[in-house]
C-alpha positions in Angstrom: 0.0 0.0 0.0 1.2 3.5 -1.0 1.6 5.6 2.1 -1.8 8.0 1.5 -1.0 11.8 0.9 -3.8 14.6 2.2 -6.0 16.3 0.0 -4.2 19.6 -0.9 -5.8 22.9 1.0 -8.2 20.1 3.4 -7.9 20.5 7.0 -5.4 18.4 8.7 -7.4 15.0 9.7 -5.8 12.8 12.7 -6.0 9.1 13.6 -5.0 7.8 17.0 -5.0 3.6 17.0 -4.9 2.2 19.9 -3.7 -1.7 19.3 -5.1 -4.6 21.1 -6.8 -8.1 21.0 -10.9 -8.0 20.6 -12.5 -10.0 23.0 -13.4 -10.4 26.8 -10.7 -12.8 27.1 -8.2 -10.5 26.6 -9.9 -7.5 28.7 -6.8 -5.7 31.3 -4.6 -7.8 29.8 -1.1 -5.8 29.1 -1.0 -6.4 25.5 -4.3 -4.3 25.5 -2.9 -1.0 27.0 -3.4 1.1 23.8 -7.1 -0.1 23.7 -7.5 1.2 27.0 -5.8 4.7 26.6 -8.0 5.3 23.4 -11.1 4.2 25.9 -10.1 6.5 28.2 -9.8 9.5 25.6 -12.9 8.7 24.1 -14.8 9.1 27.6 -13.0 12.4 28.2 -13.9 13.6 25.2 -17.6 12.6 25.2 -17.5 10.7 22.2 -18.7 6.7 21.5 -16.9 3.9 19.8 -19.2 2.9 16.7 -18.9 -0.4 14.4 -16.6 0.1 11.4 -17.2 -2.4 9.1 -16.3 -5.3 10.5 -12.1 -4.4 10.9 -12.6 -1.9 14.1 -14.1 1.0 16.1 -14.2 4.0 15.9 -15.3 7.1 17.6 -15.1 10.3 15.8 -14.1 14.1 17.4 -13.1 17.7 15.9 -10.6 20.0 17.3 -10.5 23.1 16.2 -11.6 22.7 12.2 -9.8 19.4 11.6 -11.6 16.5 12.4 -10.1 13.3 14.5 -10.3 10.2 14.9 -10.3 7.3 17.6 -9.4 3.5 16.3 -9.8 0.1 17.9 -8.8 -2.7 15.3 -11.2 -5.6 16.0 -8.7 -8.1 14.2 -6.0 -10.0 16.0 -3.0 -7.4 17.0 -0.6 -9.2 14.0 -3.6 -7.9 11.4 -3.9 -4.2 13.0 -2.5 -2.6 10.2 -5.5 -4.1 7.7 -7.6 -1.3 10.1 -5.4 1.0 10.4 -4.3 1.2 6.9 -8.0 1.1 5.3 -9.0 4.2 7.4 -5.8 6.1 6.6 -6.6 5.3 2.4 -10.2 6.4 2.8 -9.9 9.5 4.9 -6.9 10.2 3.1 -4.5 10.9 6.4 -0.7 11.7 6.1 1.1 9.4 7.9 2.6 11.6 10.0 -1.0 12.3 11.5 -1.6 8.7 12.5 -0.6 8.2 16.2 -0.2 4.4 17.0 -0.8 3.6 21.0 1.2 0.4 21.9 2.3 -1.5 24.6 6.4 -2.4 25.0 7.6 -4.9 27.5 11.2 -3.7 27.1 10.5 -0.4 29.0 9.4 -0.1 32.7 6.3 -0.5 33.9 4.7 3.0 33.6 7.2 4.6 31.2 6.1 6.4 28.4 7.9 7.1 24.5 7.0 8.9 21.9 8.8 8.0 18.7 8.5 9.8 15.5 9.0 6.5 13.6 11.5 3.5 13.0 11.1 -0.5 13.4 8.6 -1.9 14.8 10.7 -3.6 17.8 9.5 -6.6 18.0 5.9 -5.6 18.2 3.5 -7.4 16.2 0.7 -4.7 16.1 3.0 -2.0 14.4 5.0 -4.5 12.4 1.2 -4.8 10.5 0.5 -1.5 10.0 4.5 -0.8 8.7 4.1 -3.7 6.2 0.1 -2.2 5.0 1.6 1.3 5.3 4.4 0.9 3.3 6.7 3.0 5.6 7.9 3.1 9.2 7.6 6.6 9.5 4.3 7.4 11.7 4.6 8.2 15.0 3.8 6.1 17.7 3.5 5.8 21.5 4.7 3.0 23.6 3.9 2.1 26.7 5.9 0.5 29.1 4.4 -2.4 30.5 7.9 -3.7 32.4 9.0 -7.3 31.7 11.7 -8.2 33.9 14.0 -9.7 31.5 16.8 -10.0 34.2 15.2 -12.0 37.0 14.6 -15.2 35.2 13.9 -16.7 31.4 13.6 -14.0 28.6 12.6 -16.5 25.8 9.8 -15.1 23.4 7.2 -18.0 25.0 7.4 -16.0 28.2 7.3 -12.9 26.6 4.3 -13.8 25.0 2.6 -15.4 28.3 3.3 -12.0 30.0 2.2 -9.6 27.7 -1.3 -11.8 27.6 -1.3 -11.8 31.0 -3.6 -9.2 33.0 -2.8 -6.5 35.7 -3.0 -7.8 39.2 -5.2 -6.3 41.5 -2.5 -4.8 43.7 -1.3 -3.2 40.6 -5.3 -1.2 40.1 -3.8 2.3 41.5 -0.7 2.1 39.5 -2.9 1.2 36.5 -5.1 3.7 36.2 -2.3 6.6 37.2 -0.3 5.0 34.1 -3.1 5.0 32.0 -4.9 8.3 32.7 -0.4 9.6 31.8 -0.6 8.1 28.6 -4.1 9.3 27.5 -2.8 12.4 29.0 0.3 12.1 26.3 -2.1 11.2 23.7 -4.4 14.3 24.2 -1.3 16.4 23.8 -0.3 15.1 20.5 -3.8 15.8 19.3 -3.7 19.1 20.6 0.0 20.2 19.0 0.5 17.7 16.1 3.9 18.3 17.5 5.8 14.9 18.0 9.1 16.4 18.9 7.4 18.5 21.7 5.8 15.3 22.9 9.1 13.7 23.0 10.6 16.5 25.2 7.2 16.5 27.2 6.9 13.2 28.0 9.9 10.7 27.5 
């Protein structure tokens, strides 16, 4: 897919996808922190997630004269870029106005990163949307979700247990403080468009 170009003189549109697994199974699990920061946007905003064919949700919002929107692939996270990428071709969205909202178990729990682009890291979810995209350059926001990779075995079987696994109930407070940061971060890059201020802001 060619990376989609903005209609010249039209006001500049904005996607933020937040990547996760569909399914009550897979509800406050940590894989599913960039469905839960978009959630959390979307109720600060006042605005409803609404079927999108059958590849996501989406929740639409307008700040200032350019109109935004809110993205919840309902595909498996190695398929999020078949969402990601169909919305971007049909609303016709620079890539550099598509925020992706991911979870990373190489950084501490808690920690925030703004990236302007690069590889996708290991990470399924934005591996998809580089390969439908056809470039690496969109910005994106990871969120640390902190596996220990020195107190025991590292192998990607683990990795993939943990990032499946939920929050624990003693972690609730530090949860929703991480969260409500991150959705914080996100509201900021709607608000400036500005990813090297986020980066200064926030990593």
């Amino acid at each position: 897919m060619t990376a989609p170009r903005a209609k010249r003189n039209a006001p500049a549109a904005w996607l933020v996808a937040g990547l996760g697994n569909p399914g009550a199974r897979y509800d406050n699990t940590r894989h599913n922190v960039g469905f839960m920061v978009v959630d959390r946007v979307a109720r600060e905003q006042g605005v409803r997630f609404r079927p999108y064919g059958k590849l996501a949700r989406l929740a639409e919002l307008k700040k200032r004269s350019a109109i935004g929107y809110l993205l919840k692939p309902m595909v498996y996270m190695n398929r999020s870029g078949r969402a990601v990428g169909d919305l971007a071709v049909r609303k016709m969205l620079d890539t550099e106005r598509i925020l992706v909202v991911v979870d990373d178990f190489n950084l501490p729990f808690g920690k925030l990163r703004f990236r302007a682009g690069g590889s996708a890291g290991g990470h399924n979810g934005l591996a998809s949307i580089i390969a439908t995209l056809g470039t690496d350059q969109f910005p994106r926001l990871r969120c640390g979700i902190g596996l220990d990779r020195e107190s025991g075995d590292s192998s990607d079987m683990v990795a993939h247990e943990f990032v499946l696994s939920p929050f624990l109930p003693d972690e609730a407070d530090s949860v929703e403080a991480f969260i409500e940061r991150a959705a914080a971060a996100t509201r900021h890059w709607i608000e400036t468009g500005d990813i090297e201020q986020c980066m200064n802001r926030y990593n």
